[in-house]
C-alpha positions as protocol buffer text, in pm:
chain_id: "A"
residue {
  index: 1
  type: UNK
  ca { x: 14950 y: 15883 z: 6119 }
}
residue {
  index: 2
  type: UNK
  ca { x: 14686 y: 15589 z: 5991 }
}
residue {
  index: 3
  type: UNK
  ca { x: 14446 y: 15708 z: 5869 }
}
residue {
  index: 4
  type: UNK
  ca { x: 14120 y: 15490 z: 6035 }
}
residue {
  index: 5
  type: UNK
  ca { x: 13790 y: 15492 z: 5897 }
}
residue {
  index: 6
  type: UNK
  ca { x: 13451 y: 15457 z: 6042 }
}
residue {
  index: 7
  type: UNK
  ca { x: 13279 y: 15126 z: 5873 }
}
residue {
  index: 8
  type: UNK
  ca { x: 12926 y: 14985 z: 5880 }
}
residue {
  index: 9
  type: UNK
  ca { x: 12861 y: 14652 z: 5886 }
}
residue {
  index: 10
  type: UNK
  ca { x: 12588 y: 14548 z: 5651 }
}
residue {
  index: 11
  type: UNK
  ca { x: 12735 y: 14143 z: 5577 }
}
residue {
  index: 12
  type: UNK
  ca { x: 12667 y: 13837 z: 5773 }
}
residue {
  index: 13
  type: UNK
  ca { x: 12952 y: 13931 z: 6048 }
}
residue {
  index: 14
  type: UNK
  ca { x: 13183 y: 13600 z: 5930 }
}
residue {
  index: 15
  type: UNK
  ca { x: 13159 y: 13671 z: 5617 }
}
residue {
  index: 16
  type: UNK
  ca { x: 13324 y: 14016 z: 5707 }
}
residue {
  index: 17
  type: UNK
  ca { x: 13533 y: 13899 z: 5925 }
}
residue {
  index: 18
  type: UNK
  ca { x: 13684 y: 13662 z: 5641 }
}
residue {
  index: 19
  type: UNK
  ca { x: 13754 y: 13934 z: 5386 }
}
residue {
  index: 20
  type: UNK
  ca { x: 13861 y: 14161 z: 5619 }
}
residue {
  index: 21
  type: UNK
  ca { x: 14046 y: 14000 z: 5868 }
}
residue {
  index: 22
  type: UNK
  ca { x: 14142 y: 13615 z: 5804 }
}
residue {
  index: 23
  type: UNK
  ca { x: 14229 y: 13697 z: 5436 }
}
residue {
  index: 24
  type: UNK
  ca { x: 14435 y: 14023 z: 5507 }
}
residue {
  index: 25
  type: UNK
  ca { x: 14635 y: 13866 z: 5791 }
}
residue {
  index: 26
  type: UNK
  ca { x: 14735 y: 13536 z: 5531 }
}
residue {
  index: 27
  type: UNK
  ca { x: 14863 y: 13829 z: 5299 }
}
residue {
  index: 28
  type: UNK
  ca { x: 15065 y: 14042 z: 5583 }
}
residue {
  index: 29
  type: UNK
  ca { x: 15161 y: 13776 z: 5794 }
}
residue {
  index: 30
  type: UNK
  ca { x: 15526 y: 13780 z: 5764 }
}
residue {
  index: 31
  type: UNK
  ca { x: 15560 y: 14205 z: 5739 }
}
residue {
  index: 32
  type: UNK
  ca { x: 15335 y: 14189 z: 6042 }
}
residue {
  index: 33
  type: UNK
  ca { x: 15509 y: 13930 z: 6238 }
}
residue {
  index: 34
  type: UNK
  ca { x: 15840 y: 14129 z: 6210 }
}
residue {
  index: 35
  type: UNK
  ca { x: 15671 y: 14433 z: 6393 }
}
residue {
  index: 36
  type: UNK
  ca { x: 15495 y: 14242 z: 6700 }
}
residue {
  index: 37
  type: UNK
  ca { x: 15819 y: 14130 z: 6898 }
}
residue {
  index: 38
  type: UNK
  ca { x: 15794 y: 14283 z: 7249 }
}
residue {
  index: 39
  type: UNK
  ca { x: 15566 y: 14130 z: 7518 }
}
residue {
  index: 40
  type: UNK
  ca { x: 15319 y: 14397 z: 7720 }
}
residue {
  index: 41
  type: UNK
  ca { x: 15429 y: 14417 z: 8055 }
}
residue {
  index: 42
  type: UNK
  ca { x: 15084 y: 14309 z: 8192 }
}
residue {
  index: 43
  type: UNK
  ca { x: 15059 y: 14041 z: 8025 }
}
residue {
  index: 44
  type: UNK
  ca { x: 15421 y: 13966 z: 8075 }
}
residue {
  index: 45
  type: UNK
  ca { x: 15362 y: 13987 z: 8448 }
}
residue {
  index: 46
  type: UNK
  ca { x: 15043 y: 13739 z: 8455 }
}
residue {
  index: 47
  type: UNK
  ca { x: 15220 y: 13474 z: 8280 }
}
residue {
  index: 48
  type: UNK
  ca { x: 15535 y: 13512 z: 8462 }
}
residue {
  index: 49
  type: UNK
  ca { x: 15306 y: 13509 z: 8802 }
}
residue {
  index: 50
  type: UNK
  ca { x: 15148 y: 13188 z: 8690 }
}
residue {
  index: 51
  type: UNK
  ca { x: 15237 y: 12856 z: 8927 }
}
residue {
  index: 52
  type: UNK
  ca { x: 15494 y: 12609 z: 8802 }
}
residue {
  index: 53
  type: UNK
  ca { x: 15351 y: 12308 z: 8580 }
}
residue {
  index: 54
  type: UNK
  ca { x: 15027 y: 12511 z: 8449 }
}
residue {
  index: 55
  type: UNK
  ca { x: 14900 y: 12471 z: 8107 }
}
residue {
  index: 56
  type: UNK
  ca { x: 14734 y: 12737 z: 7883 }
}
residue {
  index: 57
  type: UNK
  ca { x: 14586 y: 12862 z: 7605 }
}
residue {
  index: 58
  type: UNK
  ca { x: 14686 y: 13188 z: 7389 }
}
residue {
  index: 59
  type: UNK
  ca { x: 14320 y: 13214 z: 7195 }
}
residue {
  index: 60
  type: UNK
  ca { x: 14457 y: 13384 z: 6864 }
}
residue {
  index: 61
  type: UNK
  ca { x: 14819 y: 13336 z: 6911 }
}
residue {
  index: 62
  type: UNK
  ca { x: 14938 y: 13561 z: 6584 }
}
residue {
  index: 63
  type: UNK
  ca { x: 15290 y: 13485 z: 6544 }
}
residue {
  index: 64
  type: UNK
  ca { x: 15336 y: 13352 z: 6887 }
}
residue {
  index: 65
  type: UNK
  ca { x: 15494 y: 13586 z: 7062 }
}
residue {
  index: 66
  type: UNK
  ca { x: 15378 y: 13520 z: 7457 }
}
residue {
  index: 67
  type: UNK
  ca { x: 15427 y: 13134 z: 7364 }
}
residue {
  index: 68
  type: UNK
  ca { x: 15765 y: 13137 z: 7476 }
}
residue {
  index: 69
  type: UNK
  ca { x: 15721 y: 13320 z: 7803 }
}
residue {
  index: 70
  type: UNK
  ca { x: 15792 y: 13375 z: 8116 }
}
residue {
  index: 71
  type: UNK
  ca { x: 16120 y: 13465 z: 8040 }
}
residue {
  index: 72
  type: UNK
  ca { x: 16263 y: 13461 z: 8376 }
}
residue {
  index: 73
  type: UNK
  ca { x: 16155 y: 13060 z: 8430 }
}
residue {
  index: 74
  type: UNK
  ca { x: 16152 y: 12943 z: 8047 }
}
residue {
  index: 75
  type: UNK
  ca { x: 15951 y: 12646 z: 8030 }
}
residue {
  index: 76
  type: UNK
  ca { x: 15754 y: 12672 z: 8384 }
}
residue {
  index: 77
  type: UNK
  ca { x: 15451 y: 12659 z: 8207 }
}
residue {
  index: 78
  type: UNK
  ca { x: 15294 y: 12602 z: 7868 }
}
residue {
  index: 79
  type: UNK
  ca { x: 15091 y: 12779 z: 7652 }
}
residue {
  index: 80
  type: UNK
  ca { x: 14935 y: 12630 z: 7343 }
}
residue {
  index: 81
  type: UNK
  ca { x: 14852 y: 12847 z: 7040 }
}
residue {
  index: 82
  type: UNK
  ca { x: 14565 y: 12879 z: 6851 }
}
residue {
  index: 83
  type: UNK
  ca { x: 14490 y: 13073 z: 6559 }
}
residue {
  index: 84
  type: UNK
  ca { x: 14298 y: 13106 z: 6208 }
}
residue {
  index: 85
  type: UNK
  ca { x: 14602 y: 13239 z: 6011 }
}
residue {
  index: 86
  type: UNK
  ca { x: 14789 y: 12891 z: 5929 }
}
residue {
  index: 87
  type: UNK
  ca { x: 15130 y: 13142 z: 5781 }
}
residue {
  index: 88
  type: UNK
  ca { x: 15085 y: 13299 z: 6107 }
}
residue {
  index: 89
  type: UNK
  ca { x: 15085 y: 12986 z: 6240 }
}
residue {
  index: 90
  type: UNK
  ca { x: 15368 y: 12884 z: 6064 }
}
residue {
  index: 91
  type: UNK
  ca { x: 15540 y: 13170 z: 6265 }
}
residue {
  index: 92
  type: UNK
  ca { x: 15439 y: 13124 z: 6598 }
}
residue {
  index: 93
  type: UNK
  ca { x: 15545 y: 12737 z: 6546 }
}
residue {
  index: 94
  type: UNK
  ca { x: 15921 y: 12843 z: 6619 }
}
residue {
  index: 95
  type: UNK
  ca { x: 15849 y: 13157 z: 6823 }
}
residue {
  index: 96
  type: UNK
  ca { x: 16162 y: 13220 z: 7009 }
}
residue {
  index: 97
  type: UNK
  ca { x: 16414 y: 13055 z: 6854 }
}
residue {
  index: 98
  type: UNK
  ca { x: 16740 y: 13154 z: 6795 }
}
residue {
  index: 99
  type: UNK
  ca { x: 16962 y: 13103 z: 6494 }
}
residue {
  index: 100
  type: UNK
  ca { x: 17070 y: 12740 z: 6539 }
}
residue {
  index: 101
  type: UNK
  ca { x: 16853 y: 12663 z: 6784 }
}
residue {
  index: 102
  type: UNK
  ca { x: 16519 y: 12565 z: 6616 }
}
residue {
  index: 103
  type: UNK
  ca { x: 16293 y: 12550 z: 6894 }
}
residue {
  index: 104
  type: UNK
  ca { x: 15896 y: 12391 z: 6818 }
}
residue {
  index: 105
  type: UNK
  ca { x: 15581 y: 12491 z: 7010 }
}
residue {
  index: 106
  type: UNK
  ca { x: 15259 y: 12335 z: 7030 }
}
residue {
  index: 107
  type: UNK
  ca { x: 15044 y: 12551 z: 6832 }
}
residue {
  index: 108
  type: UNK
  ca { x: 14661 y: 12462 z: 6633 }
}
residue {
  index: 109
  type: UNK
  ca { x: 14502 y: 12549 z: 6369 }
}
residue {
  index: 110
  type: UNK
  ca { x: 14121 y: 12673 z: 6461 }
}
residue {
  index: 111
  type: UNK
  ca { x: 13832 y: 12961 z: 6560 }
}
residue {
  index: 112
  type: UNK
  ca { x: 13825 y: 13139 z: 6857 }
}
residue {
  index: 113
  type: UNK
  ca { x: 13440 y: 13050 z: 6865 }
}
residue {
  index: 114
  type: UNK
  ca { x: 13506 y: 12700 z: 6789 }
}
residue {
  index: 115
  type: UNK
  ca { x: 13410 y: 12477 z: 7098 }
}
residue {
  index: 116
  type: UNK
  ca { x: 13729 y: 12246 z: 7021 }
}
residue {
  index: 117
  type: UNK
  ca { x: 13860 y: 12223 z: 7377 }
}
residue {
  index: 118
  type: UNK
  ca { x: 13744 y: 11996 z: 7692 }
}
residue {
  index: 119
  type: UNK
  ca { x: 13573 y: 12215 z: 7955 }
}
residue {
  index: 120
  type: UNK
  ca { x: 13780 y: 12317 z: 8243 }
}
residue {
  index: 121
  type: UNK
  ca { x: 14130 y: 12151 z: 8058 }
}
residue {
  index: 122
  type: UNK
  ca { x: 14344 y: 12494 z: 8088 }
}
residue {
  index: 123
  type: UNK
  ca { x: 14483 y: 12637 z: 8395 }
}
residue {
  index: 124
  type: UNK
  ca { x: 14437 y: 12958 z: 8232 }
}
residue {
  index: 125
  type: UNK
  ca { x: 14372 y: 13154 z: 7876 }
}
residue {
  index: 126
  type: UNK
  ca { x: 14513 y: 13487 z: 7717 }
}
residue {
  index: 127
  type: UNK
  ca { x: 14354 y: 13627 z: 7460 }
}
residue {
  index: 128
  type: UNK
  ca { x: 14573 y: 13971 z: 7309 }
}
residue {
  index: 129
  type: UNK
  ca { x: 14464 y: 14144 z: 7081 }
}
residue {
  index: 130
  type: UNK
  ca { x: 14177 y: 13952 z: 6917 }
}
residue {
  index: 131
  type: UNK
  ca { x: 13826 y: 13962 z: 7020 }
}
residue {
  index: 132
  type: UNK
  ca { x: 13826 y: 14306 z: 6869 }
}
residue {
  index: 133
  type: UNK
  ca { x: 13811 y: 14150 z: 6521 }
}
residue {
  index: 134
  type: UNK
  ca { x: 13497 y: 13990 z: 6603 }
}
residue {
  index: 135
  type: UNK
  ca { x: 13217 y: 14210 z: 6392 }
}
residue {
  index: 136
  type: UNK
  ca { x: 12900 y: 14207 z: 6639 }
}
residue {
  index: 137
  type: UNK
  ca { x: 12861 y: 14227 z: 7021 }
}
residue {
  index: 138
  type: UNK
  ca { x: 12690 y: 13846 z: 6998 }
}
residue {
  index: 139
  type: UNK
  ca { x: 13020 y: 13682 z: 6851 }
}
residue {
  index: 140
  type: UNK
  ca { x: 13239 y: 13918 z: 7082 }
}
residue {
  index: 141
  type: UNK
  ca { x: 13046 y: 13768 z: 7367 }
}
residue {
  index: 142
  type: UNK
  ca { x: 13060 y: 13418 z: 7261 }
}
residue {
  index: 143
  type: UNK
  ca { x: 13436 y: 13490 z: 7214 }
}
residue {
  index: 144
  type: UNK
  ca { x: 13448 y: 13555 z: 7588 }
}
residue {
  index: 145
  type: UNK
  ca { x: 13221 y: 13266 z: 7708 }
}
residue {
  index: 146
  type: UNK
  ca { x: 13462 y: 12992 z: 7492 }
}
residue {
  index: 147
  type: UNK
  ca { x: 13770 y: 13131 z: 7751 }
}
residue {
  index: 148
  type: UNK
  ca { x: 13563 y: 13088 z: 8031 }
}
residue {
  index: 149
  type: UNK
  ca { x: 13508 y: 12747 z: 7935 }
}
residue {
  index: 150
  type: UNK
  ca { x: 13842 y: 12664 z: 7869 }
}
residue {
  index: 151
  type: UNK
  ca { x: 13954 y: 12726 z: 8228 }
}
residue {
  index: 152
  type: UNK
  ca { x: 13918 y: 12544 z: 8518 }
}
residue {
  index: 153
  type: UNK
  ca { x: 13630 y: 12673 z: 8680 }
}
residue {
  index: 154
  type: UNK
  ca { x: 13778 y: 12628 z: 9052 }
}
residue {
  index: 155
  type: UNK
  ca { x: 14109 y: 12818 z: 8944 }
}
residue {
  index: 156
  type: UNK
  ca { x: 14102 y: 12914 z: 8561 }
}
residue {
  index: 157
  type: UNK
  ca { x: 14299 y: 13262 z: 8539 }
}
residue {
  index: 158
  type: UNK
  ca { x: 14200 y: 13482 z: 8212 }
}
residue {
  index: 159
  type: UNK
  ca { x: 14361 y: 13743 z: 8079 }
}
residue {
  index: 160
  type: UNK
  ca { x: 14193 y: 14000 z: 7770 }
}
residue {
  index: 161
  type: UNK
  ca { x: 14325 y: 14228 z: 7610 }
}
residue {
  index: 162
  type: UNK
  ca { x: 14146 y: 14522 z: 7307 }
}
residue {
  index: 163
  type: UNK
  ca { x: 14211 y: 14783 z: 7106 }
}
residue {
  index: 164
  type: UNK
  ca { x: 14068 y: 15119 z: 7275 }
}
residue {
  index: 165
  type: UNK
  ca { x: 13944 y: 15430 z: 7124 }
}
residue {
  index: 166
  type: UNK
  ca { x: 14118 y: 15594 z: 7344 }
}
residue {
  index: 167
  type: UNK
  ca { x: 14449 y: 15624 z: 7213 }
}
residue {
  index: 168
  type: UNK
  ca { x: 14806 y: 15739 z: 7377 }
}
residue {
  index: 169
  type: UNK
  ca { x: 15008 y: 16056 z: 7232 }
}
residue {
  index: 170
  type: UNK
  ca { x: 15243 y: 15706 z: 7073 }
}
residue {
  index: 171
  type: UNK
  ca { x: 14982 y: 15567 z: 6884 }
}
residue {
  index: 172
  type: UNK
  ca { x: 14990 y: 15567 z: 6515 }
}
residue {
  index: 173
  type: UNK
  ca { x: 14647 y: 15546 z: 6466 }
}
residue {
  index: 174
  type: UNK
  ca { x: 14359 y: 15848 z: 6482 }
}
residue {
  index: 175
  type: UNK
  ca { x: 14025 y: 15714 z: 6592 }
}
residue {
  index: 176
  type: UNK
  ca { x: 13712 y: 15877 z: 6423 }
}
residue {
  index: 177
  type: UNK
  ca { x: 13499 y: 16087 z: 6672 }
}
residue {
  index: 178
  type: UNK
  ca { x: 13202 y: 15896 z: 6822 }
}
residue {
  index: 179
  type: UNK
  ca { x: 12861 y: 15988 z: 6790 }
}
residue {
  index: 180
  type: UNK
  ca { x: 12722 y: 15754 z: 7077 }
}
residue {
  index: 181
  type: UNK
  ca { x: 12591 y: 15927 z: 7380 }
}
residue {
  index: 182
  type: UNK
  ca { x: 12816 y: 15861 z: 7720 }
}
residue {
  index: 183
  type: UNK
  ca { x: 12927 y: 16047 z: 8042 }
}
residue {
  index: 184
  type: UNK
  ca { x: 13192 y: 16211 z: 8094 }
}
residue {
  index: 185
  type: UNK
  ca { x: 13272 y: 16270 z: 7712 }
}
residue {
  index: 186
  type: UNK
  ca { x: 13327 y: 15855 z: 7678 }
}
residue {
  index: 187
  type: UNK
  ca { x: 13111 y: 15670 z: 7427 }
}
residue {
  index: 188
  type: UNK
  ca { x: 12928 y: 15370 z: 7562 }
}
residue {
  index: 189
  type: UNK
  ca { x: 12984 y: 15176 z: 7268 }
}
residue {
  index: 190
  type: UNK
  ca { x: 13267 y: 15135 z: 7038 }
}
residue {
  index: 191
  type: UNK
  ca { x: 13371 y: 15229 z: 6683 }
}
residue {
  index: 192
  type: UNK
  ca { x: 13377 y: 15003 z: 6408 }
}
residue {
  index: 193
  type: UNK
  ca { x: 13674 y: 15057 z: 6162 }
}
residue {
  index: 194
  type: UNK
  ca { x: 13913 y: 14982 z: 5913 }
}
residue {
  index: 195
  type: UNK
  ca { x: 14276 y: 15000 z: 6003 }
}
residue {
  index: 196
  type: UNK
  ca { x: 14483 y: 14980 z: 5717 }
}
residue {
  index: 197
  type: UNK
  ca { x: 14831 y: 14834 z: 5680 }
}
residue {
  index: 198
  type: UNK
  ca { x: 15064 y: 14922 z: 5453 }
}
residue {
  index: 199
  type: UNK
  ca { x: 15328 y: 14699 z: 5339 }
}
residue {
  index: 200
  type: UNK
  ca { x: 15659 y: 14821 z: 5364 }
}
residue {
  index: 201
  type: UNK
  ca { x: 15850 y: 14872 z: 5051 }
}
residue {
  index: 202
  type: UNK
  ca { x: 16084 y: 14588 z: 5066 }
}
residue {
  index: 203
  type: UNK
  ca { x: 15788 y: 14368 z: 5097 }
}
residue {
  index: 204
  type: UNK
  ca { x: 15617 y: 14499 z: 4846 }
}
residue {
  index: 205
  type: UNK
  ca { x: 15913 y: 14560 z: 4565 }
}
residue {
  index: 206
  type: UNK
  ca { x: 16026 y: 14175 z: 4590 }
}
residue {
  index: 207
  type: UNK
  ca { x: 15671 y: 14133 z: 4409 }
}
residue {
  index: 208
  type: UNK
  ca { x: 15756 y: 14445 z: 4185 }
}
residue {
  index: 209
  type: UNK
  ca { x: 15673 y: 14353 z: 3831 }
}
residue {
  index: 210
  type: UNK
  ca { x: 15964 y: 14436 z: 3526 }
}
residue {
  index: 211
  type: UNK
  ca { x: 15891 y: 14614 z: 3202 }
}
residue {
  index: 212
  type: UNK
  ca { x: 16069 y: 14355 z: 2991 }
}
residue {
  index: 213
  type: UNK
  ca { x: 16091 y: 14021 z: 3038 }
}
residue {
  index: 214
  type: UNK
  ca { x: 16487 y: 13923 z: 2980 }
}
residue {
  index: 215
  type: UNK
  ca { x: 16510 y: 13583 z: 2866 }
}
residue {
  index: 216
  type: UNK
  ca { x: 16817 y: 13381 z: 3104 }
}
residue {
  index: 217
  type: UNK
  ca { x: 17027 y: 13371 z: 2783 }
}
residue {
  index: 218
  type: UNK
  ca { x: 17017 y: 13760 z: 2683 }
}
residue {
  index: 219
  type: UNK
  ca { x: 17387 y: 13960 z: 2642 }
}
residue {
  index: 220
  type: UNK
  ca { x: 17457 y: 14220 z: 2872 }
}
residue {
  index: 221
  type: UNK
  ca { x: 17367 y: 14509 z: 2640 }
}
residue {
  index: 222
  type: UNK
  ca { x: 17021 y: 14343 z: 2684 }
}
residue {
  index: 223
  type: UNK
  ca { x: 17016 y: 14281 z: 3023 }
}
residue {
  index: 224
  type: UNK
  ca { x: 17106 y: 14695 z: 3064 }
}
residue {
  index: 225
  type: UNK
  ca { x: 16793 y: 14759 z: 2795 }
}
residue {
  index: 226
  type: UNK
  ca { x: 16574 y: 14606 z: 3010 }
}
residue {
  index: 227
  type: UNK
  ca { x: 16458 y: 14899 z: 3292 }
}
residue {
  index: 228
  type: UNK
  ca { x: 16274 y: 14709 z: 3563 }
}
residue {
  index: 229
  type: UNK
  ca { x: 15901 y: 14867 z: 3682 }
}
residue {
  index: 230
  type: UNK
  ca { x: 15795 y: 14867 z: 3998 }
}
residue {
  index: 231
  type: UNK
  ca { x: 15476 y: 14948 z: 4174 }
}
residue {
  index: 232
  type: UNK
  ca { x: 15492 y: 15275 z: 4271 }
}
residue {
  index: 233
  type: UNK
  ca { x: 15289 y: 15234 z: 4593 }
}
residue {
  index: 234
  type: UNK
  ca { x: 15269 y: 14983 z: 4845 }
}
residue {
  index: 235
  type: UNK
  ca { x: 14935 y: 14752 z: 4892 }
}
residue {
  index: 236
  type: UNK
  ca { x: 14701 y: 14897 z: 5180 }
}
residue {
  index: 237
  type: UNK
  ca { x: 14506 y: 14656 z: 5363 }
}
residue {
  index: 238
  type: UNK
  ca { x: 14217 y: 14727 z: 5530 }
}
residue {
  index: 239
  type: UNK
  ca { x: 14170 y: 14532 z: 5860 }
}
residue {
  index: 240
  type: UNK
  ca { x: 13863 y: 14534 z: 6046 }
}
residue {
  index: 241
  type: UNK
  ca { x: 13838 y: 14648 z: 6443 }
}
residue {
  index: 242
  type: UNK
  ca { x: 13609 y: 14715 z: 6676 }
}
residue {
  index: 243
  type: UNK
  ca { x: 13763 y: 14970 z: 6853 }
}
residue {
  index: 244
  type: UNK
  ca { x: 13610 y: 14984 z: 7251 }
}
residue {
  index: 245
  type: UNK
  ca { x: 13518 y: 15254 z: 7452 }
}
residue {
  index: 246
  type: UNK
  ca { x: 13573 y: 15303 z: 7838 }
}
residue {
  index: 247
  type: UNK
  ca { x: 13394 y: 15043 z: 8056 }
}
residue {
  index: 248
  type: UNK
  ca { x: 13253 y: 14841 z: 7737 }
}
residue {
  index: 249
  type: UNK
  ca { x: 13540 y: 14544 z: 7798 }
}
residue {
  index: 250
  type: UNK
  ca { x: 13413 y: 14490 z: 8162 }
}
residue {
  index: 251
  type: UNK
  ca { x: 13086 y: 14505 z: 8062 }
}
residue {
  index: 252
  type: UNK
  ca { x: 13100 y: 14230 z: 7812 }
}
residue {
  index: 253
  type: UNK
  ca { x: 13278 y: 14016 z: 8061 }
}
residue {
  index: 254
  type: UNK
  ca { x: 13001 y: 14070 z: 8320 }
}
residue {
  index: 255
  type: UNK
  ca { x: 12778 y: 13955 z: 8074 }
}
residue {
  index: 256
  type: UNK
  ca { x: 12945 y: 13692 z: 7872 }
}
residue {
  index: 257
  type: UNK
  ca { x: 12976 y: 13554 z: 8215 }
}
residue {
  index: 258
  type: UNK
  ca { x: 12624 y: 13574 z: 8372 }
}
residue {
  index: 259
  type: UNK
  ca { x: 12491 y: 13426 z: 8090 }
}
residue {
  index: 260
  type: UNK
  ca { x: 12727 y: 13131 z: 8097 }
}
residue {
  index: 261
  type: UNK
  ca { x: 12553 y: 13055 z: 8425 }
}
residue {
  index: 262
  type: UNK
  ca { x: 12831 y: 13233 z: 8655 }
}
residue {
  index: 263
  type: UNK
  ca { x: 12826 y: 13458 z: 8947 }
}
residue {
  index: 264
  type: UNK
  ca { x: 13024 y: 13780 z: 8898 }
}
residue {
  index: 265
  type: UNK
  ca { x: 13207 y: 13883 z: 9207 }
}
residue {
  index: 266
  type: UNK
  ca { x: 13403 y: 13690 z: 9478 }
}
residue {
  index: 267
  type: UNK
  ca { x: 13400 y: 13389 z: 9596 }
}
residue {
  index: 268
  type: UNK
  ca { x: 13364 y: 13515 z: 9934 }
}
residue {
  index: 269
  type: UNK
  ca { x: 13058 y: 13709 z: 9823 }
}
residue {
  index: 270
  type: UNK
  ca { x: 12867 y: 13382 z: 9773 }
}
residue {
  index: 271
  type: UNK
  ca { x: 12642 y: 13306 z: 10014 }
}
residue {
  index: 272
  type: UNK
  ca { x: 12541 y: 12928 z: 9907 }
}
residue {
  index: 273
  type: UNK
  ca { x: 12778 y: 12669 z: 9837 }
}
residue {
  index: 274
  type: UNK
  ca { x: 12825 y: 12472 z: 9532 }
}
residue {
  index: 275
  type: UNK
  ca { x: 12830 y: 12814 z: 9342 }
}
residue {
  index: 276
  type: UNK
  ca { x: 13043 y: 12865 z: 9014 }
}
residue {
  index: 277
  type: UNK
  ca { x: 13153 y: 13208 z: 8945 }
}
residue {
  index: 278
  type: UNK
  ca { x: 13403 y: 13482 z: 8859 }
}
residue {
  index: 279
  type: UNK
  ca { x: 13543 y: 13759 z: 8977 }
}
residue {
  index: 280
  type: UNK
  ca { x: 13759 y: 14088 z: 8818 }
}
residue {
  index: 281
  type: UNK
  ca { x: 14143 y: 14095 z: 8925 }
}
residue {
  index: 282
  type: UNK
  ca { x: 14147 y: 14367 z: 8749 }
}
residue {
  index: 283
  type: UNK
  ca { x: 14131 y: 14631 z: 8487 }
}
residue {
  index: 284
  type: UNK
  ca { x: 14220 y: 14908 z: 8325 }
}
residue {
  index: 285
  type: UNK
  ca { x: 14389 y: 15069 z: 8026 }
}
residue {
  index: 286
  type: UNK
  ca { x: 14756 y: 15067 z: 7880 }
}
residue {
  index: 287
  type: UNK
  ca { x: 14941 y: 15200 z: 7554 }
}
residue {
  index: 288
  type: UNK
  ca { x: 14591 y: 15238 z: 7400 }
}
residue {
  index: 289
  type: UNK
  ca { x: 14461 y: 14912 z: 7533 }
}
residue {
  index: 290
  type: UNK
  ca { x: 14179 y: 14833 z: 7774 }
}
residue {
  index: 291
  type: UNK
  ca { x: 14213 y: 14496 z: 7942 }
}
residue {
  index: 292
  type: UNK
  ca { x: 14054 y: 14275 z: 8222 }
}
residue {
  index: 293
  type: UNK
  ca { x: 14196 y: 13992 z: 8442 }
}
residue {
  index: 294
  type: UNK
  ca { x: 13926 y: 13724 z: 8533 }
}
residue {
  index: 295
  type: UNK
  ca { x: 13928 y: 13408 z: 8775 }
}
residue {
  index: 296
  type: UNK
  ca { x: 13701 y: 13146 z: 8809 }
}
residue {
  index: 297
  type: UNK
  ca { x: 13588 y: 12983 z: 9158 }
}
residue {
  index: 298
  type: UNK
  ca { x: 13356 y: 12705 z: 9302 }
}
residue {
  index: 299
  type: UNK
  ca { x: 13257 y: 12811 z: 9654 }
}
C-alpha cells in the first residue's frame, strides 16, 4: 500500500502546484498513461447520454482517455482536450487508436484557470480527476467557476470528479487520519498530501546507468568485463492532492456557483424570469471518488 503523507502548504499555491504536480506528471507521463485505460462507468454513462452533435470540453484531459468516447456511438459528439502536461498531451493526441489506424484528436495546450474559452461555447465539460491538484480552496473554486463558464448557460451539462478520503477496501492508497472536527466521524475539510508514484522497474532500468563505459569497438572479452550498474531503486515522485472529505465537493460547487452570479437549485424553483442558474443531477461517491453532475438553465 502507498504510503500518503500529510503536507502543509507554506508556498505561493502555483508555485507548488508546479513542482509538485506539472513537473512530476512531464516525468511520469508515459508509465502513468499505461495505467489509466478504463473509463468510470459514470462518467462513461454521461457522455454516452449526451445528444448527438454536442461539443465538449475534458478540463485536464491526462492522456485522453474519455476523448474517444461514447463507445457505443463513436464520434456522436466531441470532446476537446485540455491539459498542462504537453507529453501527456502528446498521448491523449492519438487516444484510441489502434495499431494502423492512427487516429488524431483535437486536444490544447493550457490551465484549467486560464479564461481561454468563449463563454457559453461547450455543450458540456468533464473535469476527472483534476481540481484536486489545485493547492487552496480559492483556486479550487475558480477551477469550478471556469467550467461553469464554459457551458452554455441554458443547457451546459458538467460533470466533476475528486479524489476522496474516503477510500474503498481496492484502493492502494492509505489516507492519514484527519484532525478536522465533523459529524458523523467525517471531516469537513480535506487532507492535503503527497501521493507518491513509483516508477516501475522497466521504466526506470532503461535509464539505469553502467559501471564501465565500453567503447563501440571493444572485443568481446571486454564487452563481458564490463558489469552494467543499475539503480537499485526506482524514482518516487511525490504528487500533490487535496484529498476531499464527505459533502466538501457539493459544497464548493454551491459556492463556486453563487458567486458566479447563479441560482443553485431548479429551474422550476425560480420564481422570476430571466434567471441564470444551476442545479445538482447528482452526487455521490464511487471507487474512492466523490463526484457531482451540474446543469445550467435560464428560466
Amino acid at each position: 500500500m502507498k504510503l500518503v503523507k500529510s503536507v502543509t502548504i507554506i508556498d505561493d499555491p502555483q508555485v507548488h502546484e508546479d513542482l509538485h504536480v506539472h513537473a512530476v506528471y512531464d516525468q511520469i507521463a508515459s508509465h502513468f498513461s499505461s495505467t489509466r485505460y478504463k473509463p468510470w462507468p459514470i462518467i462513461a454513462k454521461f457522455l454516452s447520454d449526451l445528444p448527438t452533435g454536442w461539443i465538449g470540453l475534458d478540463s485536464g484531459t491526462g492522456n485522453g482517455k474519455y476523448l474517444p468516447l461514447p463507445a457505443d456511438r463513436p464520434g456522436s459528439v466531441l470532446t476537446i482536450g485540455l491539459d498542462r502536461s504537453r507529453n501527456l498531451l502528446q498521448i491523449a493526441q492519438h487516444a484510441g487508436s489502434e495499431p494502423g489506424c492512427l487516429i488524431t484528436r483535437e486536444v490544447v495546450w493550457g490551465d484549467i484557470l486560464g479564461s481561454s474559452w468563449r463563454s457559453g461555447v461547450f455543450d458540456y465539460a468533464i473535469s476527472i480527476a483534476t481540481i484536486h491538484h489545485l493547492a487552496s480552496h480559492n483556486r479550487r473554486k475558480l477551477a469550478v467557476q471556469r467550467l461553469l463558464h464554459a457551458v452554455s448557460p441554458a443547457h451546459g451539462r458538467v460533470m466533476i470528479y475528486v479524489w476522496a478520503i474516503e477510500q474503498d477496501e481496492l484502493s492502494k492508497r492509505s489516507i492519514p487520519a484527519s484532525n478536522a472536527e465533523g459529524s458523523d466521524q467525517h471531516p469537513t475539510t480535506g487532507e492535503d498530501v503527497f501521493v507518491p508514484w513509483v516508477m516501475s522497474q522497466n521504466q526506470h532500468t532503461a535509464k539505469g546507468k553502467c559501471k564501465n563505459d565500453v567503447s563501440p569497438s571493444a572485443t568481446s572479452k571486454e564487452v563481458a568485463s564490463a558489469v552494467p550498474t543499475l539503480a537499485l531503486e526506482a524514482p518516487v515522485y511525490n504528487r500533490y492532492y487535496h484529498m476531499f472529505a464527505k459533502g466538501e465537493l457539493k459544497q464548493l460547487t454551491v459556492e463556486a456557483a453563487k458567486e458566479f452570479g447563479l441560482m443553485v437549485g431548479s429551474r422550476d424553483s425560480a420564481n422570476a424570469k430571466r434567471r441564470r442558474g444551476v442545479e445538482i443531477i447528482q452526487e455521490g461517491w464511487e471507487r474512492s471518488n466523490h463526484y457531482v453532475e451540474l446543469r445550467r438553465w435560464v428560466s
